[in-house]
C-alpha positions in Angstrom: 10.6 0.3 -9.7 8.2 1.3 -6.7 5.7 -0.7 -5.4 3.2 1.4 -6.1 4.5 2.0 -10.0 4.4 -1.8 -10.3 1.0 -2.1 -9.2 0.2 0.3 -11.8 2.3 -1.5 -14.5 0.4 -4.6 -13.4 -3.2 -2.9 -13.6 -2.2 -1.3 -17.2 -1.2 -5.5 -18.5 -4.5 -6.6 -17.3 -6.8 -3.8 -18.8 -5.0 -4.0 -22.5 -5.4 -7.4 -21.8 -9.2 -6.9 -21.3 -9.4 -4.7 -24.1 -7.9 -7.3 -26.5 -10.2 -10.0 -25.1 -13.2 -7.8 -25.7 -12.3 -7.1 -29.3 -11.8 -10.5 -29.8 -15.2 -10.9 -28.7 -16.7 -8.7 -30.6 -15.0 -9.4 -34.1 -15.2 -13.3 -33.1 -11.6 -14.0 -33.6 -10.3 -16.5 -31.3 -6.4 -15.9 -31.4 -7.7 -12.4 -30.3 -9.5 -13.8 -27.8 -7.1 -16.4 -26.5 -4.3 -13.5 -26.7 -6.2 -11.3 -24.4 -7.0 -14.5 -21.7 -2.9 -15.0 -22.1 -1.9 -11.3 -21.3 -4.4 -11.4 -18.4 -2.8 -14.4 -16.9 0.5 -12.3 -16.9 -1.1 -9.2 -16.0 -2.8 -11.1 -12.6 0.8 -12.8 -11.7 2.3 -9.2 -12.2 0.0 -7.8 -9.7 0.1 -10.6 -7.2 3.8 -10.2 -7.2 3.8 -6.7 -6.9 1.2 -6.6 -3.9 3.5 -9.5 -2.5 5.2 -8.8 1.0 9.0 -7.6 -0.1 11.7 -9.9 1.5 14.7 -8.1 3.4 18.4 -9.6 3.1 18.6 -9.4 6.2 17.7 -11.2 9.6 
């Protein structure tokens, strides 16, 4: 997968993420709430991977 395409990826984890933390909010169910601040976390890692310099095998 391309840089770019997991940037993306990363971006699209973060705002269902958002979207499930909101809802939570908003019907004041915890586990929802908790669920979305969990997916975030992965969604943030994801992107700071992604944006991470790329390593070469060779020298």
């Amino acid at each position: 997968m391309g840089r770019h395409a997991e940037i993306a990826r990363a971006l699209a984890i973060r705002a269902r993420a958002a979207k499930l933390k909101s809802d939570g909010a908003a019907l004041g169910d915890e586990g929802l709430k908790a669920e979305g601040r969990r997916r975030e976390a992965v969604g943030r890692m994801a992107q700071a991977e992604a944006k991470a310099p790329r390593r070469t095998a060779g020298h």
